[in-house]
MARLUM-952226 format. One record per residue (C-alpha): residue number from 1; x, y negated, z; residue in one letter. Coordinates in Angstrom, 2 decimals. Layout:
seq:xx:yy:zz:type
NUM:X:Y:Z:a
...
This chain:
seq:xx:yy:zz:type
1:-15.39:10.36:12.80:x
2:-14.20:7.08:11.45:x
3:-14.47:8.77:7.64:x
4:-18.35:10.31:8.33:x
5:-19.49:6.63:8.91:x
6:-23.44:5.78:8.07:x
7:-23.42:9.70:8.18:x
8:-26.68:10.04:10.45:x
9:-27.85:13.68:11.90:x
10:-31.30:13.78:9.69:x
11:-28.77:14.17:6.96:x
12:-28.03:17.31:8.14:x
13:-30.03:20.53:6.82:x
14:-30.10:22.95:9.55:x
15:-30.77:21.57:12.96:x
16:-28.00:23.08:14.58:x
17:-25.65:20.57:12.62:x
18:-27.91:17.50:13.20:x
19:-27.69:18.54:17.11:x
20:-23.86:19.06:16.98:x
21:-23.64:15.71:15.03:x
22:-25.94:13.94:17.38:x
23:-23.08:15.11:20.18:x
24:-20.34:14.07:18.06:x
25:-21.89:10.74:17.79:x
26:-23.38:10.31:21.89:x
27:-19.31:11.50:22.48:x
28:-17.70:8.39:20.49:x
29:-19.96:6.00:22.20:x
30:-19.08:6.64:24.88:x
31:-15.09:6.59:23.72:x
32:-14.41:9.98:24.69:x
33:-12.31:12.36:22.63:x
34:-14.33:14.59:20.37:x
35:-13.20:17.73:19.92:x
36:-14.50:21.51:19.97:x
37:-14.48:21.49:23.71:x
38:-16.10:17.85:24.56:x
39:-18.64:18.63:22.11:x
40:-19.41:22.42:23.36:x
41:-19.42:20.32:26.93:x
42:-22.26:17.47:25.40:x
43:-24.49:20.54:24.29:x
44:-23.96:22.14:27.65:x
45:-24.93:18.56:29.38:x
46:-27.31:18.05:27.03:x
47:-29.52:21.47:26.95:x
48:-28.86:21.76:23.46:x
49:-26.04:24.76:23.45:x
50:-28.99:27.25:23.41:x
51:-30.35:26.03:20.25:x
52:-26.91:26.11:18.28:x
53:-26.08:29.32:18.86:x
54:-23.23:30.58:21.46:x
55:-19.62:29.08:21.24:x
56:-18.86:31.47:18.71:x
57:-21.20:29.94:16.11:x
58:-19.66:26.01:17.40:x
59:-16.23:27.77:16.65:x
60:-17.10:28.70:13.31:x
61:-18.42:25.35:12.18:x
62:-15.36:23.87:14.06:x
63:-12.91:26.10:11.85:x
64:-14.66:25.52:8.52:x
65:-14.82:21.52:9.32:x
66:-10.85:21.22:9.70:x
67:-10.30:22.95:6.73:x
68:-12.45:20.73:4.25:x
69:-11.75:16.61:3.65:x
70:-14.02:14.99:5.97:x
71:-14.50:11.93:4.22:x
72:-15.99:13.84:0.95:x
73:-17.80:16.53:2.49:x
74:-19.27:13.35:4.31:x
75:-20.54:11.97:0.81:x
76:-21.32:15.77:-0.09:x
77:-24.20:15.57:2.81:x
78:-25.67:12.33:2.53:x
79:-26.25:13.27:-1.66:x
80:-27.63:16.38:-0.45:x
81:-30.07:14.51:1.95:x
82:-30.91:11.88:-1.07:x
83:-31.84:14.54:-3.11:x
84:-33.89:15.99:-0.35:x
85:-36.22:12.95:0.11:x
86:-36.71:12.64:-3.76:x
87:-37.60:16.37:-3.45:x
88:-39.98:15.03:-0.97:x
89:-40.94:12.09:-2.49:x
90:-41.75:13.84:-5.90:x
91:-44.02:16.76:-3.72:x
92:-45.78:13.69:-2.34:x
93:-46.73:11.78:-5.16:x
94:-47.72:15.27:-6.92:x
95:-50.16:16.33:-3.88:x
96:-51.55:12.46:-3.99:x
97:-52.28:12.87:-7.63:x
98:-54.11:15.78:-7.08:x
99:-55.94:14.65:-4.40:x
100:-57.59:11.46:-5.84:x
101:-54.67:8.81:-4.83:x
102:-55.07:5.96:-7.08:x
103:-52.07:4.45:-8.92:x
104:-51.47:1.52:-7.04:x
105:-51.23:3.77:-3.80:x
106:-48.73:6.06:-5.66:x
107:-46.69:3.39:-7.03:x
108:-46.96:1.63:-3.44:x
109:-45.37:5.11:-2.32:x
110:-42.84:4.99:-4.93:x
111:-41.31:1.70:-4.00:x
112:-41.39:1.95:-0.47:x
113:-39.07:5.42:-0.72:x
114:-37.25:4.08:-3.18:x
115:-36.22:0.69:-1.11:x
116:-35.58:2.79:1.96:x
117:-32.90:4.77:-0.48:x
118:-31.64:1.79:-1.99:x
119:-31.13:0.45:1.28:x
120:-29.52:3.50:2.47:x
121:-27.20:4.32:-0.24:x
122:-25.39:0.77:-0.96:x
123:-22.46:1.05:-2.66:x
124:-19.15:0.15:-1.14:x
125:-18.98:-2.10:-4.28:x
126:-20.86:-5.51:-3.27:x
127:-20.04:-8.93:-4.55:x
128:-18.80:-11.52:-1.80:x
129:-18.85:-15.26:-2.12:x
130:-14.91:-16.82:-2.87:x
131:-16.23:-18.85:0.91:x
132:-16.66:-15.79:2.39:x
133:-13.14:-14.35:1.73:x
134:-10.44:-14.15:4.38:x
135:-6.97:-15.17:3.66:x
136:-4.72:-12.87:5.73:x
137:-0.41:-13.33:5.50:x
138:1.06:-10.27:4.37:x
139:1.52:-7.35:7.17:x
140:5.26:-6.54:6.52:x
141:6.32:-3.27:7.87:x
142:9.83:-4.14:6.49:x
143:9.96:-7.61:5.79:x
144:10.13:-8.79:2.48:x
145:10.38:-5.69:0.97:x
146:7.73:-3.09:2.53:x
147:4.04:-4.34:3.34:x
148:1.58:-1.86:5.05:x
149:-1.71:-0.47:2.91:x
150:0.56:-0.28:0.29:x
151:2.05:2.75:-2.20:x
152:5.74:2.36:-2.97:x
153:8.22:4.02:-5.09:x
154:12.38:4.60:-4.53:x
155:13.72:6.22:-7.60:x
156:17.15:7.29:-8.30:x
157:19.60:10.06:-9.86:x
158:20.65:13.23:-7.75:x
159:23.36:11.93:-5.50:x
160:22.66:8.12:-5.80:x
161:21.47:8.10:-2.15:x
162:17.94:7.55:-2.12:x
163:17.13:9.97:0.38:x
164:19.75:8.28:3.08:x
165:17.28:5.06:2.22:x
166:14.15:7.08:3.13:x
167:15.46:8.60:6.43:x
168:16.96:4.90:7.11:x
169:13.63:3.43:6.66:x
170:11.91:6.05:8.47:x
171:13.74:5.46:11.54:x
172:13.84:1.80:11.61:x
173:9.95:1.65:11.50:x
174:9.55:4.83:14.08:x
175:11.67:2.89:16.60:x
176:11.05:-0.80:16.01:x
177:15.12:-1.30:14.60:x
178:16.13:-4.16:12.02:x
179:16.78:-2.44:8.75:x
180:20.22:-3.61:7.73:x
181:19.37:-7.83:8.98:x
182:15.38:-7.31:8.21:x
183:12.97:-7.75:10.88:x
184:10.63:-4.37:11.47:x
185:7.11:-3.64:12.50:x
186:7.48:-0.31:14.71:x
187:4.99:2.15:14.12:x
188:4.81:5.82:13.95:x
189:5.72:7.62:10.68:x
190:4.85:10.85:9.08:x
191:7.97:12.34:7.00:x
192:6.57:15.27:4.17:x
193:10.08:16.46:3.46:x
194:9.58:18.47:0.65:x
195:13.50:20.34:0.81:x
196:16.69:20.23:3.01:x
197:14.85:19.86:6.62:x
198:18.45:20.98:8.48:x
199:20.23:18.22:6.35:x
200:17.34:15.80:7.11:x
201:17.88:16.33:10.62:x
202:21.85:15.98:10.57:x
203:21.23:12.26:9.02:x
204:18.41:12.05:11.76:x
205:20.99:12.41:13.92:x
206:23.47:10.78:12.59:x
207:21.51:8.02:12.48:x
208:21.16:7.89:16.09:x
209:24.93:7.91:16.55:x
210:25.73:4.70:14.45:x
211:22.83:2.89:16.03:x
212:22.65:4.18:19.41:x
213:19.01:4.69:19.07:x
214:17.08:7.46:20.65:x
215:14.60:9.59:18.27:x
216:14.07:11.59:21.26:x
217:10.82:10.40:22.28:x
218:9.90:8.40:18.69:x
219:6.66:8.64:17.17:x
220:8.82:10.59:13.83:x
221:7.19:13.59:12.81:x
222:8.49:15.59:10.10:x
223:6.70:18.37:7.73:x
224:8.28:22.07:7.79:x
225:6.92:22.49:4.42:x
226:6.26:20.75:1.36:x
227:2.75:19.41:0.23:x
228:0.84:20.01:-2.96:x
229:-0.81:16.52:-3.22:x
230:-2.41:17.99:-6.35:x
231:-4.91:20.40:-4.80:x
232:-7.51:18.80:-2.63:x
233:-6.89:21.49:0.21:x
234:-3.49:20.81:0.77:x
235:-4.47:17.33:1.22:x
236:-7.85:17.98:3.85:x
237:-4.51:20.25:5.35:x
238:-2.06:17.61:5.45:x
239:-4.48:15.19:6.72:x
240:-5.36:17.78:9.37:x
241:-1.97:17.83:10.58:x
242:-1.54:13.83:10.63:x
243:-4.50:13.46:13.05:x
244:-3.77:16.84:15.07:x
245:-0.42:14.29:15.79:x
246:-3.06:11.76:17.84:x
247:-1.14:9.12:16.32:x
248:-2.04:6.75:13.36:x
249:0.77:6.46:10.91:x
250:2.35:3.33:9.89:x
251:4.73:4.96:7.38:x
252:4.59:7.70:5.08:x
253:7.20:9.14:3.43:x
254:6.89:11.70:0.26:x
255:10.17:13.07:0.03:x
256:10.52:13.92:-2.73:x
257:7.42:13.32:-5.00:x
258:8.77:16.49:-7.22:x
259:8.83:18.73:-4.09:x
260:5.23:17.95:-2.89:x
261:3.51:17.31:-6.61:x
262:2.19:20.72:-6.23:x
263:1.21:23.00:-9.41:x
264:0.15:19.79:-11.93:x
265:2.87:18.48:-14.73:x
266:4.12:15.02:-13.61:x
267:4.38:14.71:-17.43:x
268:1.02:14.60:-17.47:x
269:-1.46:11.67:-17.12:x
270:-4.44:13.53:-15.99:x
271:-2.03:14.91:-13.18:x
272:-0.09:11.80:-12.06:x
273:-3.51:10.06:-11.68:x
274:-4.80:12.60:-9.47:x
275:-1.59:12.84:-7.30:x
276:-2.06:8.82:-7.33:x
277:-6.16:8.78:-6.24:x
278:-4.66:11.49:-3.52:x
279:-2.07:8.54:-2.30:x
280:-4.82:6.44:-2.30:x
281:-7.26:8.42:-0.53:x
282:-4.58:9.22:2.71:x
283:-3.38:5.52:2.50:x
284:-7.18:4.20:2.21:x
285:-7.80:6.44:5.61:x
286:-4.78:5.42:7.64:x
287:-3.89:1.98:6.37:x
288:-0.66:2.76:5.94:x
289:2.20:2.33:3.73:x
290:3.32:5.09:1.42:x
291:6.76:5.87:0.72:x
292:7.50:8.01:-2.44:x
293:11.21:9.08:-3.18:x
294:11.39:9.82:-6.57:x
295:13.85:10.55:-9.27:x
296:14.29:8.48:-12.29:x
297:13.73:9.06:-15.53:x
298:16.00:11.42:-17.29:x
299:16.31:9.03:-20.44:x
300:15.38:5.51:-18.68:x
301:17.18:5.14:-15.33:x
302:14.80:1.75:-14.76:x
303:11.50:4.08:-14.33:x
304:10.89:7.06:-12.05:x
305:10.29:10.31:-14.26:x
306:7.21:11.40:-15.65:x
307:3.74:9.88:-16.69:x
308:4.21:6.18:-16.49:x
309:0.45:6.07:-14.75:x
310:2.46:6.04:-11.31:x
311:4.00:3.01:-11.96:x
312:1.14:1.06:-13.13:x
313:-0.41:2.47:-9.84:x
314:2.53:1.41:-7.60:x
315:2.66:-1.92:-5.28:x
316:6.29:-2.05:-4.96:x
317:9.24:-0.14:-6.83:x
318:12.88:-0.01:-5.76:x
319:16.04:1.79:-7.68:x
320:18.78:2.79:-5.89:x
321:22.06:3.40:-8.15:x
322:25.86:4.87:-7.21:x
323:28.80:3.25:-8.96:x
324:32.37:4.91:-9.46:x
325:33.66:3.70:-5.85:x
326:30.39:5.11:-4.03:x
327:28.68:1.58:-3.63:x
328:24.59:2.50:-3.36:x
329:22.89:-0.95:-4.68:x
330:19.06:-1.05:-4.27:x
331:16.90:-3.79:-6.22:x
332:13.58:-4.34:-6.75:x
333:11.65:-3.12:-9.92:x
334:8.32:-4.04:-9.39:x
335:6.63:-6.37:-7.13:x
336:3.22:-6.65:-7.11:x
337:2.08:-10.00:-5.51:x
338:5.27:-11.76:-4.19:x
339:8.81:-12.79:-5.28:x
340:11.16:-10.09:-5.74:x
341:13.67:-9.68:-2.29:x
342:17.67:-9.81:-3.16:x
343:19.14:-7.19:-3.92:x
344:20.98:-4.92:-1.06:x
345:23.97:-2.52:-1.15:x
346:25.30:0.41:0.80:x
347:27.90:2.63:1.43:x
348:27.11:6.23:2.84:x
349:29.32:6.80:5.57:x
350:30.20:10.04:7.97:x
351:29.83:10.50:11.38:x
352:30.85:13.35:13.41:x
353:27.86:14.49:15.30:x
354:29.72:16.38:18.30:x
355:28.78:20.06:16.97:x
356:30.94:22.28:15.44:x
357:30.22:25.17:12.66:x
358:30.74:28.62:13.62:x
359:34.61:28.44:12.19:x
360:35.12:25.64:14.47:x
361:35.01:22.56:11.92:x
362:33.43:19.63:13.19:x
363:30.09:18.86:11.84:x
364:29.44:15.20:10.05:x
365:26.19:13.40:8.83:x
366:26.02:11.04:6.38:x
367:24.54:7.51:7.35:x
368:24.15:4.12:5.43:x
369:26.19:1.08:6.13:x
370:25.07:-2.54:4.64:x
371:27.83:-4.05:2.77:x
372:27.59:-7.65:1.01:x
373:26.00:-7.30:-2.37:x
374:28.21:-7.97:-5.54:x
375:26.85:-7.33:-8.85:x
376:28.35:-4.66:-10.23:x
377:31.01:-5.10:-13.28:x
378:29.97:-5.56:-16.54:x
379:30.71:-3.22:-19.07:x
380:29.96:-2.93:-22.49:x
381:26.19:-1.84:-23.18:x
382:26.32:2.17:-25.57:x
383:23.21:3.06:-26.55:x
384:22.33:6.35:-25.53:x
385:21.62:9.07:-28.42:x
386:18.92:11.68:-28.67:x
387:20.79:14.48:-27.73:x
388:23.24:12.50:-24.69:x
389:19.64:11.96:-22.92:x
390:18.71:15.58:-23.75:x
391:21.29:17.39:-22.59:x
392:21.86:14.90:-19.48:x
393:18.00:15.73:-18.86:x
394:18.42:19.26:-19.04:x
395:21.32:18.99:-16.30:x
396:19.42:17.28:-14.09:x
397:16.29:19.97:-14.36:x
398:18.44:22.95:-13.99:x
399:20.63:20.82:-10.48:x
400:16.54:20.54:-9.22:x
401:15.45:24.30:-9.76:x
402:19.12:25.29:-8.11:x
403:18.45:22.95:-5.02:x
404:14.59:24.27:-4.77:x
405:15.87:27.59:-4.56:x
406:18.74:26.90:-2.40:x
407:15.73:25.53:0.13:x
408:13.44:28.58:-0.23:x
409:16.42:30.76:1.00:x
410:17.44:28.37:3.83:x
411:20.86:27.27:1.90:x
412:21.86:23.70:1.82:x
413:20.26:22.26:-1.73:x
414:23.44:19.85:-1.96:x
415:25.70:23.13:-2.49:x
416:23.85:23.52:-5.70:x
417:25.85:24.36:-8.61:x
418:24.76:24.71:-12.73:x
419:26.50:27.13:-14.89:x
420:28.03:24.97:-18.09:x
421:26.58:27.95:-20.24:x
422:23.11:27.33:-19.06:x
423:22.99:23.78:-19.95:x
424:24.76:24.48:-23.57:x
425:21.82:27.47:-24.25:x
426:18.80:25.11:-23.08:x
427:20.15:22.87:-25.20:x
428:20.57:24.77:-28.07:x
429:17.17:25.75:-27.95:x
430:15.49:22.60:-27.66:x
431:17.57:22.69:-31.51:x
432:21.04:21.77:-30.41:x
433:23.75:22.81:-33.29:x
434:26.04:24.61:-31.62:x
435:28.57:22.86:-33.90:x
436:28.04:19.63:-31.50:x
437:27.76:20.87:-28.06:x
438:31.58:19.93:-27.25:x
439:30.89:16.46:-27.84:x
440:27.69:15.86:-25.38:x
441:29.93:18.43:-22.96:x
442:32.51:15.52:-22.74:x
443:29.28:12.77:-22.28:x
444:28.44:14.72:-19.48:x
445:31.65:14.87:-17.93:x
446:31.92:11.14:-18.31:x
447:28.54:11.15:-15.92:x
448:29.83:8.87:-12.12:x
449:27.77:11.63:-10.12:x
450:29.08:14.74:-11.80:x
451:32.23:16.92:-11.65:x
452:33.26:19.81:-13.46:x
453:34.50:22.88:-11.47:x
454:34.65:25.50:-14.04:x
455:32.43:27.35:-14.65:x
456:30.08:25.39:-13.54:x
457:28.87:21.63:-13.12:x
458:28.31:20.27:-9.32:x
459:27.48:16.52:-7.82:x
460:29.73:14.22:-6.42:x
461:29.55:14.60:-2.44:x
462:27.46:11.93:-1.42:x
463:29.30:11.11:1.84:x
464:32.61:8.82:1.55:x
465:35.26:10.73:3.19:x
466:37.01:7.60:5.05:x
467:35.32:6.10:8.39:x
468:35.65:2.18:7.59:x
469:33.59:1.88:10.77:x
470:34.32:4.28:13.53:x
471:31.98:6.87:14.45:x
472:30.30:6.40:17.86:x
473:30.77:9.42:19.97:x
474:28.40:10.97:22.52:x
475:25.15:13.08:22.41:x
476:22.25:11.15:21.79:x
């Protein structure tokens, strides 16, 4: 309802709609629920049912109403009704014409319509007085380093642990627990987990087992399918499925922004800047902050891939990188409107999770621990040549379409393996010599998240196989 407001039932066409509106409306004043039952009940109370039709017809308007975005098929009516009284308007001043209405009585008709239009159809854009302006302190959902009403962006390589950060973050806002020393606003959170929902839920619960946390009875809810936040329906669909959840997300996560792009080329700036106005649109209605996990760039590692109108769109950025001795530093790379918060660093750890696999082994899940931060060791800079970033991009794109297939057939994507051969013919294509390819084949071996396991290239496991703090047993 809260998206149809200064919608009013004349706007309506057929009176059946204005009289189901006029429920919808008579229901929220009086703070009841409305839904397809209270509202066949108003009708009932009312008298009106009859002139609607049966509860067939309600349950057709019902079904078509979920399945469009109610905030622009709001705006879609109320043009429609505009256009309707300048119909009217333009029928009247023709039949006063005609009918020996003198000028001043037509223009008199004229601006009287046209002020009750103006009046009706002010813009959300208005011009306030400095006076008038509230200062507010910033609503940290993670302080220092994630405010609500805000987009944000985590970006890092395959392997460098960025979606540990996500699930961390998504459980310390779900139930109200310090991320790693920082205080938390709980709230519920939405996580669109675009691949790997069984190894999402083994961190889940891993997570529970290091910080003795229940998720049991959280407000955490978590997508069984990707998004397309590309094509308006998947987004009135996705929004269907946040308020079917009663709750009013805090937090939500977009994991990964790849995964849940939809059919659009995040090359592209016509298509990043409609998957951006789509953030916008679900973080305008919920006031929430959004989470995007992202990968970077294939060539620069300090950007998240693709059009660079996401990052001129974003609030906050954060990269997350993995050194040689599995140390997962995050800093910031964009803040918007305060100082940039210190740097933090990681290590993924395991912990058993009291199951075992079908051949008896036990199963583990990976978690974060906060270590102190050092910077890492210097080394001297090497610039990167053409065909380095290339072929290194070309890895990455072929470990991606493995791991999205993996998913579609229910494997685990962080088995995925790339066939050397595969990267050396993509490569050679793009206009590779052949003569060459030996040399970038060592560059990539050289790569701290890669390993070579002939035939074929694989990532580094991302979970460090010692236990420098014990795992906590028990179910949880």
């Amino acid at each position: 309802m809260d998206e149809a407001k200064g919608l009013q039932p004349g706007a309506f066409y057929q009176t059946r709609h204005q009289l189901i509106f006029k429920a919808m409306l008579a229901l929220k004043a009086k703070g009841d629920k409305v839904d397809l039952v209270t509202v066949y009940s108003q009708l009932l109370e009312t008298g009106e049912l009859k002139k609607v039709g049966d509860h067939n017809a309600l349950g057709k308007i019902a079904e078509y109403a979920i399945s469009i975005n109610p905030a622009s098929h709001a705006e879609i009516i109320k043009s429609c009704a505009l256009k309707r009284d300048l119909a009217s308007l333009g029928s009247r001043l023709t039949h006063g014409a005609l009918n020996g209405s003198s000028v001043d009585e037509l223009l008199a008709m004229v601006q009287e319509k046209t002020s009750a239009l103006s009046q009706s159809t002010k813009s959300k854009f208005q011009l306030t007085p400095i006076s008038k302006l509230e200062l507010k302190p910033p609503d940290w959902l993670i302080y220092s380093i994630l405010e609500r009403d805000t987009l944000s962006q985590w970006i890092g390589d395959p392997g460098s642990g960025k979606t540990f950060v996500g699930g961390d973050l998504a459980c310390c806002i779900a139930t109200g627990t310090d991320f790693h020393g920082l205080k938390v606003s709980i709230g519920p959170v939405v996580y669109i987990a675009g691949e790997g929902q069984n190894g999402l839920q083994r961190r889940f619960r891993a997570w529970q087992i290091r910080h003795q946390v229940s998720l049991e009875s959280t407000p955490l809810f978590v997508s069984t399918a990707p998004a397309s936040f590309c094509d308006p329906a998947s987004i009135s669909i996705v929004q269907a499925a946040i308020d079917g959840t009663e709750e009013k997300p805090a937090a939500i996560f977009v994991d990964t922004l790849a995964r849940n792009f939809g059919s659009g080329d995040e090359n592209s700036t016509q298509d990043m800047t409609a998957f951006v106005a789509s953030m916008d649109e679900i973080r305008a209605k919920y006031r929430c902050a959004i989470i995007l996990i992202h990968h970077s760039g294939h060539g620069d590692k300090s950007r998240g891939r693709g059009s660079t109108a996401l990052k001129g769109a974003l609030d906050t950025e954060y990269r997350l990188e993995k050194d040689d001795t599995g140390t997962v530093r995050m800093s910031n790379t964009k803040m918007k409107d305060f100082e940039p918060p210190a740097p933090m660093a990681f290590k993924i750890r395991s912990v058993e999770l009291g199951i075992k696999d079908k051949y008896g082994q036990e199963i583990i899940g990976g978690i974060l621990d906060g270590i102190e931060y050092k910077s890492p060791a210097k080394t001297p800079a090497k610039k990167q040549g053409k065909w380095q970033a290339i072929c290194q991009g070309i890895l990455m794109d072929l470990f991606e379409e493995h791991r999205r297939n993996l998913e579609k057939g229910n494997f685990d994507p962080n088995d995925a393996k790339v066939l050397i051969s595969d990267v050396r013919e993509r490569a050679v294509l793009q206009g590779l010599n052949p003569k060459n390819w030996h040399r970038y084949l060592n560059d990539l071996k050289k790569l701290n998240n890669i390993k070579v396991n002939q035939p074929y290239f694989e990532l580094t496991p991302q979970i460090t196989s010692n236990h420098l703090n014990p795992p906590i047993g028990g179910e949880v």
